[in-house]
Each structure stands twice: as C-alpha cells, then as structure tokens.
TIRO-2110 file (N, C-alpha, C; in Angstrom, 1 decimal):
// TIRO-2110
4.5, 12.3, 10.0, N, 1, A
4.7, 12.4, 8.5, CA, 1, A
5.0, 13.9, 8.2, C, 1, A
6.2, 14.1, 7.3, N, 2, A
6.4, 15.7, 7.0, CA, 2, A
5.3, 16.3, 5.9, C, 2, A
5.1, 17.6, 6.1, N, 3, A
4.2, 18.0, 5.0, CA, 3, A
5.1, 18.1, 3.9, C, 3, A
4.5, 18.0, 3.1, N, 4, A
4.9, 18.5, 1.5, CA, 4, A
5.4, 19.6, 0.9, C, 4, A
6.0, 19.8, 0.4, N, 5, A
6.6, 21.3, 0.7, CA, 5, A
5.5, 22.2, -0.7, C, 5, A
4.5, 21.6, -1.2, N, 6, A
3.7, 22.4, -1.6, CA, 6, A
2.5, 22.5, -0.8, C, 6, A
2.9, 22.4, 0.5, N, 7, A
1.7, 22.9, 1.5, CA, 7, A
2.3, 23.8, 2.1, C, 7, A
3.7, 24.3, 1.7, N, 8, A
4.2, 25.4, 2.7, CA, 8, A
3.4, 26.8, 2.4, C, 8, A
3.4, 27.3, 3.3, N, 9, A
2.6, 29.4, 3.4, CA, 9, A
3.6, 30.3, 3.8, C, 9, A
3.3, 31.1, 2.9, N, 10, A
4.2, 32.6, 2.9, CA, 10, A
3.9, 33.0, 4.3, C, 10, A
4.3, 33.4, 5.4, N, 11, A
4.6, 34.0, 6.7, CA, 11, A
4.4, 33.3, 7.9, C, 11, A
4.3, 31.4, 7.3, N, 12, A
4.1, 30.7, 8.5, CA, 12, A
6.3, 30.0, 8.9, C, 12, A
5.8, 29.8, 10.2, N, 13, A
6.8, 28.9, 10.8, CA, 13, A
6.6, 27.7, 11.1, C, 13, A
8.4, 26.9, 10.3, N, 14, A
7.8, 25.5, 10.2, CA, 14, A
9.2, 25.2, 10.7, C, 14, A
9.1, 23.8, 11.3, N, 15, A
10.4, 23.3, 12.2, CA, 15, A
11.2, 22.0, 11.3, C, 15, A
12.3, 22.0, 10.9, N, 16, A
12.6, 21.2, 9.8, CA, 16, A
14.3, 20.2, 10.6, C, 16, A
13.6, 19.0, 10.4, N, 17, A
14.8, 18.1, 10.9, CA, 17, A
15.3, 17.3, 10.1, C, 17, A
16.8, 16.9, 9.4, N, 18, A
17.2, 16.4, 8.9, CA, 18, A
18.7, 16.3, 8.5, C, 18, A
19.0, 14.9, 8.9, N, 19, A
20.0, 14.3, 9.1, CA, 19, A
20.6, 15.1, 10.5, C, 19, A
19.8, 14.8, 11.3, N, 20, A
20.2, 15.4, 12.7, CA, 20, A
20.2, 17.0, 13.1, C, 20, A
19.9, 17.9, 12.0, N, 21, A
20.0, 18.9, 12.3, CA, 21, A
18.5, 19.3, 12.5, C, 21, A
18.2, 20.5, 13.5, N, 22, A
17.1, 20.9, 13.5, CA, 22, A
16.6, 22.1, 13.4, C, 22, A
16.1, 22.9, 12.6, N, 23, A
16.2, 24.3, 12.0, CA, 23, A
14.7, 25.3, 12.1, C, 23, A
14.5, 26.0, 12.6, N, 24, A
13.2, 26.8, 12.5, CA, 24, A
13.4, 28.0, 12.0, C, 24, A
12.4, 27.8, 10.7, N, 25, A
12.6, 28.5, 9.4, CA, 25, A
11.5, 28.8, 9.1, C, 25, A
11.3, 30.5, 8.5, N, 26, A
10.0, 31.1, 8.8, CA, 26, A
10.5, 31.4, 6.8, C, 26, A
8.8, 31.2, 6.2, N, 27, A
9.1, 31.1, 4.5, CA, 27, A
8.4, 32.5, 4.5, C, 27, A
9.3, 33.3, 3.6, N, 28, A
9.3, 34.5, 2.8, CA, 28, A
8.6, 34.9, 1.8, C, 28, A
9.4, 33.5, 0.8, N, 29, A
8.4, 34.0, -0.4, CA, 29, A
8.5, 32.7, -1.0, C, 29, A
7.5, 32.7, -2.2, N, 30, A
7.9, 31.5, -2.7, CA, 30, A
8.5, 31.8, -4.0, C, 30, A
9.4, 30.6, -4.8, N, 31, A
10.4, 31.4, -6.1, CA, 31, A
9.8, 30.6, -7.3, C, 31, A
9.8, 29.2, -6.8, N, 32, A
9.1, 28.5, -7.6, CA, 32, A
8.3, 27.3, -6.9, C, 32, A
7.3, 26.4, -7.7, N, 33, A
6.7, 25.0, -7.0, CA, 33, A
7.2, 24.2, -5.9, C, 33, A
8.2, 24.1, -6.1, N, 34, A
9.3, 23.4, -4.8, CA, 34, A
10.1, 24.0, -4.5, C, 34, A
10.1, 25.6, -4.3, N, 35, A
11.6, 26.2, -3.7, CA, 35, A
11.1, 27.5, -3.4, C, 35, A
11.8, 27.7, -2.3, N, 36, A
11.1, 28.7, -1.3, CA, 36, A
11.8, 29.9, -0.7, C, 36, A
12.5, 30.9, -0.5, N, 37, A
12.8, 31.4, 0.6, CA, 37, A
13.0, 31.5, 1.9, C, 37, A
13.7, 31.5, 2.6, N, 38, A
13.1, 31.0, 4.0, CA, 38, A
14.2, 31.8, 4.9, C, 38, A
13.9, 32.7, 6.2, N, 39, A
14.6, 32.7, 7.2, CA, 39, A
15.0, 32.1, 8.0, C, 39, A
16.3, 31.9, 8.3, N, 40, A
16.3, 30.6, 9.7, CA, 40, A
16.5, 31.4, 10.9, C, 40, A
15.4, 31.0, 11.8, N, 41, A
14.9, 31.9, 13.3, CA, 41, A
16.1, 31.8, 14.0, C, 41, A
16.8, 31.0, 14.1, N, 42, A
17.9, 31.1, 15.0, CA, 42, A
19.0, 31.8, 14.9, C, 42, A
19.5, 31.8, 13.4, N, 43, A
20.8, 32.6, 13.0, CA, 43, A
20.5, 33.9, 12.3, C, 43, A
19.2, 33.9, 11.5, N, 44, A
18.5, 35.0, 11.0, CA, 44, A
19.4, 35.0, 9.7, C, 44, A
20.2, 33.7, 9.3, N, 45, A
20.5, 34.0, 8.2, CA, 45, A
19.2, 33.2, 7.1, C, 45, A
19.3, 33.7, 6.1, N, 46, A
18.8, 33.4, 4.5, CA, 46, A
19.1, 32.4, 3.7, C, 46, A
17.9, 31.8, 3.5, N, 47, A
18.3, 30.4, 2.5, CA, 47, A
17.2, 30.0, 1.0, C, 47, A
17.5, 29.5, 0.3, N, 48, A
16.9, 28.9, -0.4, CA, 48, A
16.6, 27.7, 0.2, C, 48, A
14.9, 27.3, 0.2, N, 49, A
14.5, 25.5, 0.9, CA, 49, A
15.8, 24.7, -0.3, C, 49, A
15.6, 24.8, -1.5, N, 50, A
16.8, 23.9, -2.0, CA, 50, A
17.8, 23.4, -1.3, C, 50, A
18.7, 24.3, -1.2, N, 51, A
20.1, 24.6, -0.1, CA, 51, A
19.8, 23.3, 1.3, C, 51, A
18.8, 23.4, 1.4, N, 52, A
18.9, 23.0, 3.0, CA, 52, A
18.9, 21.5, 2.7, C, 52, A
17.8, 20.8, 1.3, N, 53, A
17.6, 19.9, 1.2, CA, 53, A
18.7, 19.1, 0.3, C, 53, A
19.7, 20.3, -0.6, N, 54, A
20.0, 19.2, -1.4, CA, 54, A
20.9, 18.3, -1.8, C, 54, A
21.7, 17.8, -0.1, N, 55, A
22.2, 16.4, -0.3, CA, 55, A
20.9, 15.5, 0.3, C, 55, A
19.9, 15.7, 0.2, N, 56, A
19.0, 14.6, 0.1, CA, 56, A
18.3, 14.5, 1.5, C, 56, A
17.6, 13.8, 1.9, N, 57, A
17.1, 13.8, 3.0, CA, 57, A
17.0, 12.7, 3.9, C, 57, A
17.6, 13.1, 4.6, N, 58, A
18.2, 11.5, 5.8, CA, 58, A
17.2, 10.9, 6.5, C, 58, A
16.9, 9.7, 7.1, N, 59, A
16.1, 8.8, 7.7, CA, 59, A
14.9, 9.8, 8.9, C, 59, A
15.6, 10.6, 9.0, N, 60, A
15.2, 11.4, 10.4, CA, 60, A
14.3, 12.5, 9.7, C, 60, A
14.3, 13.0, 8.2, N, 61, A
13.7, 14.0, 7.3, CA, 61, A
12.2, 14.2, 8.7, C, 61, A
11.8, 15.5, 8.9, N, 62, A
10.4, 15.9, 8.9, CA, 62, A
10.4, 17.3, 8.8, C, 62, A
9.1, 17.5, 8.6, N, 63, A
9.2, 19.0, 8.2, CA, 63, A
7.3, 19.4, 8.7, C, 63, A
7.2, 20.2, 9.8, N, 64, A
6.0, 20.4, 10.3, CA, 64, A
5.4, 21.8, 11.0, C, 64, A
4.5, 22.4, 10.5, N, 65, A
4.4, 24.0, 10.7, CA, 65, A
4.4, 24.1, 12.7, C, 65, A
5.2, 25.2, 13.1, N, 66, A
4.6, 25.2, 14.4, CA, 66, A
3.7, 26.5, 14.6, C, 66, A
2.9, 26.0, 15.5, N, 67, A
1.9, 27.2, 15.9, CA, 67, A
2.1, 28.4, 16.6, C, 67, A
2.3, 29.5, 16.5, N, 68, A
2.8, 30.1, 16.9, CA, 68, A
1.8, 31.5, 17.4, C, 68, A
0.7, 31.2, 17.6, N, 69, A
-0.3, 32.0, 18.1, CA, 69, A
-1.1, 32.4, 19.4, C, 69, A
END
C-alpha cells in the first residue's frame, strides 16, 4: 500500500512507481499540503511531486520511503 503523500519528510528517500516507471526521489522541501520538491537520485534533476503525478496514477501506483541508514 503507497503512503500518502502527507506522510512524506523533508530529507527522507522514497521509491516511487508508476505506470511502469520507477524513480528514487529524495523531498527537499515541501510547497504546499500535497506538493513537494523533490530530487530524482538518478538524474539529479528537479521536480515538483505534482509533475510526476499529474497524468494520474496507473494500476502499478506505489510510493514507499527506503531506508537508507
């Protein structure tokens, strides 16, 4: 089950799949209630959580912090 994206934390890393893509995105800052900042670890480019979500979220949607300690 994906967390809720008002359980996300400013300097954690969370692994995000949807519609077949799979993305590890570390959150920055937050901007507003549902919208976030976020680095993506792989390309080191910058996103808005919006952006990633907003053609919707496909059957395969999850979104879950990894541990990284």
């Amino acid at each position: 089950m994906p967390l809720a994206l008002d359980n996300l934390r400013v300097g954690r890393i969370y692994r995000m799949i949807n519609f077949g893509e799979s993305r590890t995105l570390k959150v920055l800052e937050r901007i507003n209630s549902s919208n976030y900042r976020v680095l993506d670890m792989d390309t080191l480019e910058h996103y808005e959580f919006e952006e990633l979500i907003r053609w919707g979220r496909g059957a395969d949607y999850d979104l879950d912090e990894i541990d990284r300690s």
